[in-house]
C-alpha positions in Angstrom: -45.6 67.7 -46.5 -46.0 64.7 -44.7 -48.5 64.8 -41.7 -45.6 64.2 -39.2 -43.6 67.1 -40.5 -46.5 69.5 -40.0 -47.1 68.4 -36.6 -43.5 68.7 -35.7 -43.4 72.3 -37.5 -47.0 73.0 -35.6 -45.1 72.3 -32.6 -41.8 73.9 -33.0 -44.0 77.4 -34.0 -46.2 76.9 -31.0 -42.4 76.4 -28.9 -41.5 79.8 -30.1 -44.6 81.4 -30.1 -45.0 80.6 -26.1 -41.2 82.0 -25.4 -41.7 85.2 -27.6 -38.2 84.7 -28.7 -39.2 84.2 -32.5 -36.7 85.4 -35.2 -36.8 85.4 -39.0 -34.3 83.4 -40.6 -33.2 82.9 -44.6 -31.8 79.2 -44.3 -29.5 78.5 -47.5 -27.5 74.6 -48.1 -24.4 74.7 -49.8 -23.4 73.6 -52.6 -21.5 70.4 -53.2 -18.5 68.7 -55.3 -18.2 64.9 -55.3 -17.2 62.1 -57.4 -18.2 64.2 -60.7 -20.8 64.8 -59.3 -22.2 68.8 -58.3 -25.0 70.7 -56.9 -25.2 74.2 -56.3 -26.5 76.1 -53.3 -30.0 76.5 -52.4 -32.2 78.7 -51.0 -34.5 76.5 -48.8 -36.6 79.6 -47.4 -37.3 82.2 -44.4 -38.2 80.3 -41.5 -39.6 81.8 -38.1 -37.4 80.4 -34.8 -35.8 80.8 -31.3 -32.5 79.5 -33.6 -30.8 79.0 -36.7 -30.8 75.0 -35.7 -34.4 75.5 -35.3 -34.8 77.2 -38.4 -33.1 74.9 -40.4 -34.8 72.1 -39.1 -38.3 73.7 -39.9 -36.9 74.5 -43.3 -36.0 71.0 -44.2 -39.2 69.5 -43.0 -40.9 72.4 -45.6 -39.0 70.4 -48.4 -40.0 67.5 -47.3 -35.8 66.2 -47.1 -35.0 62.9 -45.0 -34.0 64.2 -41.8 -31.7 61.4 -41.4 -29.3 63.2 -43.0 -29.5 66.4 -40.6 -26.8 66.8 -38.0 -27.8 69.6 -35.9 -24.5 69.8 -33.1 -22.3 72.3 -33.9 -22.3 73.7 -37.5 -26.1 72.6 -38.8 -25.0 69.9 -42.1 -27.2 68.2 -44.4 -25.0 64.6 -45.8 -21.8 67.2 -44.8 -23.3 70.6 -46.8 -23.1 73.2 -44.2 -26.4 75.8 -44.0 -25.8 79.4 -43.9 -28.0 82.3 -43.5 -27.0 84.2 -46.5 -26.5 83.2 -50.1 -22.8 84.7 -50.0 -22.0 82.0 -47.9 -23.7 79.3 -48.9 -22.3 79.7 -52.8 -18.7 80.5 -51.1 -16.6 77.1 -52.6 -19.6 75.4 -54.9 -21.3 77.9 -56.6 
């Protein structure tokens, strides 16, 4: 993990720490069908947050992914997969 992500993630937990509005949260990507190509979902990990947005965030810095590609308003996406909190969801249409 890169120094920046940590102290972004130092300060997001610090954030929810101060507004005791902390929440556990299983943040999952789904999977994806393009071009021939396909992935299938993942579990990124339980994440501590005041949101799911929040979470999701946190959870992509943890893997170190090129937030670039996060869109955050509205439905959380990753280069248009969707996150879920549950792997029902998440493997829904890819698998």
């Amino acid at each position: 993990m890169s120094i920046e992500a940590l102290y972004t993630l130092i300060l997001l937990v610090e954030f929810c720490l101060k507004w005791d509005v902390v929440m556990k949260f299983h943040v999952w990507l789904e999977g994806y069908s393009i071009q021939g190509s396909q992935g299938e979902a993942k579990y990124l990990g339980e994440c501590e947050a005041n949101s799911f947005s929040d979470a999701v965030k946190m959870a992509c810095q943890m893997k170190e992914m090129d937030l670039k590609y996060l869109h955050l308003d509205g439905q959380p996406e990753y280069w248009g997969c969707r996150f879920f909190d549950n792997e029902d969801d998440a493997r829904k249409f890819f698998g």
